[in-house]
N, C-alpha and C positions, 0 to 999 in steps of 0.2 A: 580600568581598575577592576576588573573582574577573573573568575576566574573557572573552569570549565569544572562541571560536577560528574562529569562520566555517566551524565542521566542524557539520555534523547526526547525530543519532543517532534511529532510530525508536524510538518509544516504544508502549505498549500502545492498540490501539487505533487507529495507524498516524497519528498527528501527528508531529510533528517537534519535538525541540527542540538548540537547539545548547550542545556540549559548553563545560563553564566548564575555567579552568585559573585557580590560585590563583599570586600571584606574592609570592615570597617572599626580601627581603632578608636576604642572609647578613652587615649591617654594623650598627654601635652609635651610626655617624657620624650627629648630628643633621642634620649639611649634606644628606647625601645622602635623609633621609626629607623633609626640605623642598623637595627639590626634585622629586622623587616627588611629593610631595601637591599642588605647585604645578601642575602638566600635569595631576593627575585622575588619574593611577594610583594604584587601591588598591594595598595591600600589608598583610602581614605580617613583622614582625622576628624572625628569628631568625640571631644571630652569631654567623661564622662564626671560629670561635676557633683561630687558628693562631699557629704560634711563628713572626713574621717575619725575627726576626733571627738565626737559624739556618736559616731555609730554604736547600736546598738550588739555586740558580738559579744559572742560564747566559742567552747570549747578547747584546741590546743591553737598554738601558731599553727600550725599547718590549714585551721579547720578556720582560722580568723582572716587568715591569708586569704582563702579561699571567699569567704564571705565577700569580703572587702572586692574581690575582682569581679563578684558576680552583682555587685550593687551597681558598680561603675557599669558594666558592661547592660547592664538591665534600664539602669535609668537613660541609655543612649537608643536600645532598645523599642523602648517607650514611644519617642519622638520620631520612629520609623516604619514603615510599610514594610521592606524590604531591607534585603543584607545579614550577614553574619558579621554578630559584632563580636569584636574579643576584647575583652577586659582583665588588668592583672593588676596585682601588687605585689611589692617587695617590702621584706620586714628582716631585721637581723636578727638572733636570737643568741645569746651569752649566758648561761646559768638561769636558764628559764627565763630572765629579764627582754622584752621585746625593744629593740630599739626601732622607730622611726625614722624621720628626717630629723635634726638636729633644730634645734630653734633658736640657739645663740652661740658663739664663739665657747662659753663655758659649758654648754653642752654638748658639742662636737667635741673638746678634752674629757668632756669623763666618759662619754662612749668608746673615745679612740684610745684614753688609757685603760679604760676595762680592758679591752679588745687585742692589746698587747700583751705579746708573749705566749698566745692561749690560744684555743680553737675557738672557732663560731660556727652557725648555721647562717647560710642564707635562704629562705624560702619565697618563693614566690606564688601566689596564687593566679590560675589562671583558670578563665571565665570564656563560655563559648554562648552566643545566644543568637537566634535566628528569631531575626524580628518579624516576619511573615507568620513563621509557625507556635514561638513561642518554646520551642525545644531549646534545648539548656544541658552546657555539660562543663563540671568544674574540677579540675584536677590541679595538682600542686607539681615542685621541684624542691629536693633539698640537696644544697652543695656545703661541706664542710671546708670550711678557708683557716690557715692559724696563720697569723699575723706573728713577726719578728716583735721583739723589745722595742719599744719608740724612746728617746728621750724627749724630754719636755720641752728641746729645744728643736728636735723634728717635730714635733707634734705644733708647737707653736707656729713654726715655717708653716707646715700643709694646712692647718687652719687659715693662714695670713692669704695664700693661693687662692682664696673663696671656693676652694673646690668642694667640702663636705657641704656643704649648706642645701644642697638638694636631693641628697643620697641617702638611702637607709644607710644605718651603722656611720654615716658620716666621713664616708671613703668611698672611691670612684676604682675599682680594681682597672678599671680600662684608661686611666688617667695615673695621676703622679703616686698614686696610692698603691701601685704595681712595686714599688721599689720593698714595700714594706710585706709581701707577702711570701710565706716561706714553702707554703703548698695550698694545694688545692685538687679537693676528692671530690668529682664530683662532674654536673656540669658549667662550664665557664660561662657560656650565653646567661644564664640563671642568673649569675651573684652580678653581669652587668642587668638585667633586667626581665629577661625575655626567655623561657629555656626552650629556644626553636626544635629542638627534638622532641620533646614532651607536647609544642605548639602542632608539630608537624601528624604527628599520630592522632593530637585530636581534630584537626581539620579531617584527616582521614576520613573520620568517623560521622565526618557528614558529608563524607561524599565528594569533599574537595580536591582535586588534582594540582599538585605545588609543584610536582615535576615529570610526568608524567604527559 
């Protein structure tokens, strides 16, 4: 689970070999480990366990997104010598209103009824931190999605599915929640969790080789 940084270190004897760096997920989110394995990056899980609905955040969604990944990713941080940890979160965004995870059946209907018909943002924050050095780099993703008209009797089915229940905005685009999308500007890894292009440039930037 490591992965070469395109730094050399002399070794005994005067060969060369280059330095690994271990990359390790501060999230529990299966989305985000599939999409991790999907590209070929290994990894390690270890969650990064924060109280989010007491954190203490300011600024835009973009800038709370970002908080939120850089907590996770810090407090995993923390507990380690060694490794690049990546931490992120996902938040939906409708007429300035932030949605989260849904917390009941009547909650997932008024998300996914706002959410019909009309565009949304999804953002993600992502959190880079090297627990050796203590360097830290946090960047975002925004993908616009607009959703088709739901009826109340679609909306009732996709809630019945259990499938919002652990989703910002309360829909799985990568799941039965596909059927209801009319477009998408943007990138797609993102609105499922993870935006591995924007992942992939910041790993760059410390030095990580993904394919290379």
């Amino acid at each position: 689970m490591y992965f070469h940084t395109g730094k050399s270190t002399e070794k005994a004897g005067g060969s060369q070999s280059s330095r690994m760096t271990t990359i390790i997920l501060a999230s529990s989110s299966p989305r985000r480990r599939e999409l991790l394995s999907q590209v070929g990056i290994p990894f390690e899980v270890v969650p990064g366990n924060i109280d989010e609905e007491n954190a203490e955040l300011a600024g835009t969604p973009e800038q709370k997104a970002e908080q939120l990944a850089y907590m996770k990713a810090a407090a995993v941080a923390a507990r380690l010598k060694n490794g690049l940890v990546l931490g992120a979160d996902t938040i939906v965004v409708c007429d300035d209103e932030i949605f989260g995870k849904p917390v009941s059946g009547e909650d997932a209907r008024r998300m996914l009824k706002k959410l019909g018909g009309r565009e949304h943002q999804v953002i993600t924050g992502v959190a880079l931190v090297d627990a050796s050095s203590g360097r830290t780099r946090t960047a975002h993703e925004v993908t616009t999605v607009r959703f088709s008209v739901m009826t109340d009797r679609e909306i009732d089915a996709y809630i019945s599915s259990g499938e919002p229940f652990d989703k910002a905005g309360g829909y799985a685009i990568q799941g039965r929640a596909a059927i209801f999308v009319e477009s998408l500007d943007g990138c797609y890894s993102n609105v499922v969790g993870l935006p591995l292009r924007r992942l992939y440039r910041m790993l760059k930037d410390f030095g990580v080789s993904v394919c290379e």
